[in-house]
Residue, then its C-alpha position, 0 to 999 in steps of 0.5 A: x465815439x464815431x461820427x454819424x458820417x462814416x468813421x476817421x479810418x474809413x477805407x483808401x480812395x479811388x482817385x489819384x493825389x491829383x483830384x482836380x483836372x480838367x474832367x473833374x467836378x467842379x465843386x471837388x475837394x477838402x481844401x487847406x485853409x491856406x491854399x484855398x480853391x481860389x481858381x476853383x470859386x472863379x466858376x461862383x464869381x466869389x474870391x474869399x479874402x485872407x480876412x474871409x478865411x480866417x475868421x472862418x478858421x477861427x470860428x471853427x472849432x475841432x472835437x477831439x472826441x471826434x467831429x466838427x463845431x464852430x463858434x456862433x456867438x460872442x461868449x463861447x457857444x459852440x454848434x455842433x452835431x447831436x450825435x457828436x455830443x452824444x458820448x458827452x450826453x452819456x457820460x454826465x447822465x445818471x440813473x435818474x436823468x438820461x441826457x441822450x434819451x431825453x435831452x437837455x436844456x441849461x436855463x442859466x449859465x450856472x446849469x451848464x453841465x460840465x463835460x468829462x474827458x473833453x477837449x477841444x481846439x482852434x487851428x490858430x497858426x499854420x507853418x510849411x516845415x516840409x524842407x526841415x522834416x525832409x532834412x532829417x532824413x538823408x536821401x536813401x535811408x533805410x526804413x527803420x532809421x528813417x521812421x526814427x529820424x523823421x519821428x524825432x525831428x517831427x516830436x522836435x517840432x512839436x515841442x518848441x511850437x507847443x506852449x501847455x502853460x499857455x494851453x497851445x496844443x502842437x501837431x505835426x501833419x502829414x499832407x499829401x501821404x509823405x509829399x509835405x508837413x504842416x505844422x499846427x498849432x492850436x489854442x486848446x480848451x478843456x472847460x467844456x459845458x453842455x448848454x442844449x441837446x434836444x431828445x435823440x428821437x428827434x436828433x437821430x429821428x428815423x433810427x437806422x432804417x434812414x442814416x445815410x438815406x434821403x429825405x431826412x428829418x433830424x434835428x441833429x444838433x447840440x449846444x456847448x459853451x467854452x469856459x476859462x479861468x472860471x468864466x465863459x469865454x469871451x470869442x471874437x471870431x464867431x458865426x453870425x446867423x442867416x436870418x434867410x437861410x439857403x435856396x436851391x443853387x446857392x453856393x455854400x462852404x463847410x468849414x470842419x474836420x473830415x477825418x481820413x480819405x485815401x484818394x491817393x491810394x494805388x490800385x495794390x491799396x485798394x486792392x487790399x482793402x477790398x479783398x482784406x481790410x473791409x471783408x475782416x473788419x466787417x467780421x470784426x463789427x458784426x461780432x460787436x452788433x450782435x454783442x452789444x444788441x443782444x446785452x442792451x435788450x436785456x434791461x433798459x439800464x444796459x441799453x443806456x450804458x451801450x447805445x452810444x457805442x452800438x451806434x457808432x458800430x451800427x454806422x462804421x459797419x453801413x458805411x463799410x458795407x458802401x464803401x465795399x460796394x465802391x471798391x467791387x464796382x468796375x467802373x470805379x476801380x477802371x477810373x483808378x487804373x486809368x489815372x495809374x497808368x496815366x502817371x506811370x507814363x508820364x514817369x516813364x517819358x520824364x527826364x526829370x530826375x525827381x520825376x524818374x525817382x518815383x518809378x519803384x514807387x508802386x512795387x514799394x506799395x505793393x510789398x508793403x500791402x503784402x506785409x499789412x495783409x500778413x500782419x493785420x490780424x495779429x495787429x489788430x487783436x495785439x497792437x489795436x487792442x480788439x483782443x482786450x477790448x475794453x476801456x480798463x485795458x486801454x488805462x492799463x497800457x497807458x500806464x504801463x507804457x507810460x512808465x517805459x517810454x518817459x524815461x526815454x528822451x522825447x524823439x525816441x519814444x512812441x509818437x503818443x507819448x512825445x513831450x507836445x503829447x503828454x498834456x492831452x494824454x494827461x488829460x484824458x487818463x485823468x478823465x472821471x467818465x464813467x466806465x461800468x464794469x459789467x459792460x467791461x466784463x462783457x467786452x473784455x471777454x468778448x475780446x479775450x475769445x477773440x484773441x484766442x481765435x486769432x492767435x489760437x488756443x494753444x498759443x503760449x500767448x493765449x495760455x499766459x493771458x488766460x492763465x488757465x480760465x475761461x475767457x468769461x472767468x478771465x474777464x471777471x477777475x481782471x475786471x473786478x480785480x483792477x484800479x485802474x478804473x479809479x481816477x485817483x489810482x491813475x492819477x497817482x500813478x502816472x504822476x509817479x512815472x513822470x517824477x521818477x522820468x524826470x529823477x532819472x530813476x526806475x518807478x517803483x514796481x509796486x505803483x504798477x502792481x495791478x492785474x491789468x496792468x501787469x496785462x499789459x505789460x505781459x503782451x506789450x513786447x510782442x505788440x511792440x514787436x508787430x508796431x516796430x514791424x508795421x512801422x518799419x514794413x509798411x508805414x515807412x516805405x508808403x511814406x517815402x513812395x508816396x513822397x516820390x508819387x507826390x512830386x511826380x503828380x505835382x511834375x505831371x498836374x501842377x501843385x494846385x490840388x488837395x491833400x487827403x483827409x487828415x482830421x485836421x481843418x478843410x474848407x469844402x465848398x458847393x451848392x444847395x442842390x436836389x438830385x435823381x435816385x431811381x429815376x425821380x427827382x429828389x428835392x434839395x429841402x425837406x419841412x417840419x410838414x414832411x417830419x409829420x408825414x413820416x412819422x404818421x406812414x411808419x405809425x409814429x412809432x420805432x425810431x419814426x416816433x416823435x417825442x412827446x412835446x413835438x406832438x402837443x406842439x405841432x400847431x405852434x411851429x410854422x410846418x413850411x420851414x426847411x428842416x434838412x437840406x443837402x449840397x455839393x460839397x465834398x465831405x466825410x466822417x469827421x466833418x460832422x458838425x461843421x457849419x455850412x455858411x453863405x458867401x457872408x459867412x453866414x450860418x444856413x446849415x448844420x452838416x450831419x450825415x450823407x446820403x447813401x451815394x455819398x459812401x463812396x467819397x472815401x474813394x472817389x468824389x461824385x457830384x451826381x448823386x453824392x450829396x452832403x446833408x445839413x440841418x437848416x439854420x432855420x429849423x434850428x431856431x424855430x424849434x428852439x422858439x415854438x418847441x422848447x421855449x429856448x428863447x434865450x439861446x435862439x436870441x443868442x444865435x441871432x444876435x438879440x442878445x446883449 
């Protein structure tokens, strides 16, 4: 699903690799968690301790589904965002008990819902294997051979760190676009179980018309519990509770996932974004909201089946629509031409042999945005699947290129299929979440005349895929007309694959006889064709520039900076401050008194209607306690749901969004305006005690439980 915050493939970045010098802000940065901002907490009087930091690392938990969470007590609880869980809310609810709508609450541990499909993870072990990823690939290796030897040492890597009988996941990182690889290991769970979430009016409580904006009153939170082995789990590192929460001026850290930044991107990057890759994919949502919004009024039933997915479309396109505003304001883009030209004389003056390698570096990036601008259409409707747009195609491709690439040795096939890989891809095919077929119907035929737009109808492609029908028809047949929706049909299938791999023998041709399937297979050599392309066009040769322009910044500013986002853990920091919009002053905290308010100027009704207990329970809740506050810390889509601490450690805070100044932080940190915006620790407790009689959980967070 995508985050509240704007989406994991947010745009590039305005800043260059180097995102603090002398005339930067002070509270800048998504910083790794071992080279943490020492120098820069100088400024606080605060020095985190290695114990400090990795209790926090190991408190803090990532969702793959997309978004942060964190650990906050002692038997598997886990924090995070509403809007996170909201896809797992949809998926167990039914006709009858609309989670996402109405909320949820476990009374016991037994009534835990288990989750479908979800898997999270604990960063447990970091290892620099920069100087072995390099080693792989000779100085002055062409492209296409150096994406393969990069591709199979990196899966090498992966492989002999990763353990599934022992559920450790394996990734390899790239930092610094190319500059340096981390390897991470993770502790990996998959028993995952819903234990609160409150009703989406009051999670998402003014609707569009408020995201990105502030003052916000959203109770944007959800509960889950980790089990293993049949019980829930026992988790030593876990969040204790602020009993008094944050004030104005007080210095905070996030612990998450910020999803992708590139800030280290060239003026050609940006230039390319703003003038193609945000116009086009601005088209591309569009068309969805209005597909989905016309759908979803047609029944309540439709509604339930599409929200979750609108919204994530409604976010992505107002996050866009800022983010272009950033890349068409001349002031940002001046500062970016100015820290460009700042390198390019520094490489010119230096004697310095690495330094001096990175002076073809801009032509190399410029070229390759050439080529993404060539092939971003194809690439987007064949090789990103948005001409098949629907969940069976995804299942289908799965399959298909599952039974072409096993049989290969681990190095050589597609990064997604890598032996480290396979557990969690196995995982998630095996899946049993719903998939409705008429919202598929819907969606694939939507793609499919999209596809035809893209390529033309006269394309030999086009004709094949449509095989002589309409869009719609086509749609129907292959909807109706798969399996691939069946769990078990997946699952006999791609256990068939991975034994004939094994037997080095061919799968029997029959297993993957299946309209979608044999959809996929039909489409998959010219999508190979444009991702070999990219890959080797325009992945590879930013890579090694980047590489280049790393050491020459590292040369020119020292290596004391952060990389770009990679959803991988970073610890921000910064402090709980109001700011100015327009003039006025805006407070750093809103109350439950300000909830009310807002409500009653906008008639309680929309997305500004309150649920029902909330109403009858007004007179219990203390109205002066902070409801949302906002800070300095450098944040983006991805690290919703981390957890703001104090310098104890302590939770006073709930990342869930940004303001509306805060778009531009794809690109660009601002300490002005640009602010993170949480829910306070202590409007969680006290609406779990006065509003939904959870006095059990609100005990658990703050340690009266035994």
């Amino acid at each position: 699903m995508t985050t509240r915050l704007p989406a994991l493939a947010a745009g590039a970045a305005l800043l260059g690799l180097l995102m603090l010098t002398d005339t930067a802000p002070a509270d800048e940065g998504m910083w790794l968690f071992n080279n943490p901002p020492r120098a820069q907490l100088k400024q606080y009087k605060f020095e985190p301790t290695d114990k400090w930091l990795d209790h926090l690392r190991l408190s803090s938990v990532r969702f793959n589904s997309g978004g942060s969470g964190s650990f906050v007590s002692g038997t598997g609880l886990v924090m995070t965002n509403h809007h996170v869980a909201a896809g797992d809310l949809e998926k167990v609810s039914t006709p009858e008990k609309n989670y996402l709508r109405d909320g949820f609450m476990a009374k016991t541990p037994d009534d835990e819902i288990k989750c479908k499909g979800l898997e999270l993870n604990v960063l447990t072990g970091i290892k620099d294997v920069t100087a072995e990823v390099e080693k792989a690939v000779p100085a002055g290796t062409a492209g296409a051979e150096a994406f393969a030897l990069r591709s199979k040492k990196i899966a090498e890597l992966e492989k002999a760190a990763a353990d599934p009988d022992k559920n450790v996941r394996a990734d390899v990182v790239t930092l610094y676009a190319g500059g340096q690889y981390h390897l991470y290991t993770f502790k990996k769970y998959t028993d995952i179980r819903i234990v609160f979430a409150p009703e989406k009016q009051i999670a998402f409580f003014g609707g569009d018309p408020d995201n990105f904006e502030y003052p916000r009153y959203d109770l944007d939170v959800c509960f889950f519990r980790v089990w293993e082995n049949g019980k829930p789990i026992a988790s030593e590192h876990h969040l204790t509770w602020s009993s008094n929460g944050s004030k104005d001026g007080d210095l905070v850290f996030v612990s998450g996932h910020p999803g992708r930044t590139n800030r280290a991107n060239t003026v050609d990057e940006l230039k390319y974004l703003r003038d193609t890759g945000y116009p086009y994919l601005l088209n591309r949502l569009n068309r969805l909201e209005v597909m989905l919004n016309a759908w979803g009024g047609r029944s309540e039933q439709n509604m339930q089946r599409a929200e979750e997915e609108l919204f994530g479309i409604q976010n992505s396109r107002k996050a866009r629509i800022g983010g272009l505003a950033g890349l068409m304001d001349p002031a940002l883009m001046g500062r970016k031409v100015a820290e460009q030209e700042r390198l390019k004389k520094f490489i010119d003056s230096s004697s310095d042999e690495t330094v001096k390698a990175a002076k073809s570096a801009f032509d190399a990036v410029a070229k390759a945005e050439k080529v993404r601008a060539e092939l971003i259409k194809d690439m987007t409707v064949l090789e990103n699947g948005a001409g098949f747009n629907s969940a069976s195609f995804g299942i289908a491709r799965t399959l298909a290129r599952a039974a072409a690439e096993l049989p290969k040795d681990g190095g050589e096939r597609l990064r997604e299929f890598a032996d480290a890989r396979i557990p969690s891809l196995k995982f998630q095919l095996l899946s049993d979440e719903p998939i409705h077929e008429d919202l598929e119907t819907l969606k694939l035929a939507d793609g499919l005349q999209f596809l035809a737009v893209t390529l033309g109808p006269d394309s030999d492609l086009v004709k094949q895929v449509l095989a002589g029908k309409s869009p719609r028809e086509r749609a129907y047949e292959l909807i109706s007309g798969t399996k691939v929706r069946d769990p078990k049909f997946r699952e006999k299938v791609f256990d068939a694959i991975v034994a004939a791999a094994k037997d080095k023998k061919p799968v029997d041709p029959a297993l993957l006889k299946d309209p979608m399937i044999e959809l996929a297979q039909l489409v998959d050599p010219a999508s190979r064709v444009l991702r070999k392309r990219f890959e080797n066009e325009v992945d590879e040769p930013k890579r090694q520039a980047h590489a280049a322009l790393a050491k020459a910044k590292f040369a020119m500013d020292g290596d004391k900076v952060y990389p770009d986002a990679t959803f991988t853990l970073r610890l921000a920091f910064g402090t709980v401050k109001g700011f100015k919009e327009d003039g006025k002053d805006v407070p750093a905290f809103t109350t439950f008194e300000g909830l009310y308010k807002r409500s009653a100027e906008q008639g309680n009704k929309g997305p500004f209607e309150l649920p029902k207990r909330w109403v009858e329970r007004k007179s219990k809740l203390d109205l002066a306690t902070p409801f949302n506050f906002v800070c300095t810390a450098d944040i983006i889509g991805g690290n919703s749901g981390s957890p703001v601490v104090n310098r104890d450690g302590e939770v006073v805070g709930l990342i869930f969004d940004g303001n509306i100044q805060s778009l531009v932080l794809d690109f660009i940190y601002d300490q002005d305006t640009a602010r993170a915006v949480s829910v306070d620790s202590r409007a969680i407790v006290e609406a779990l005690r006065k509003v939904y009689d959870a006095n059990d959980l609100a005990d658990e967070l703050t340690g009266k439980k035994k």
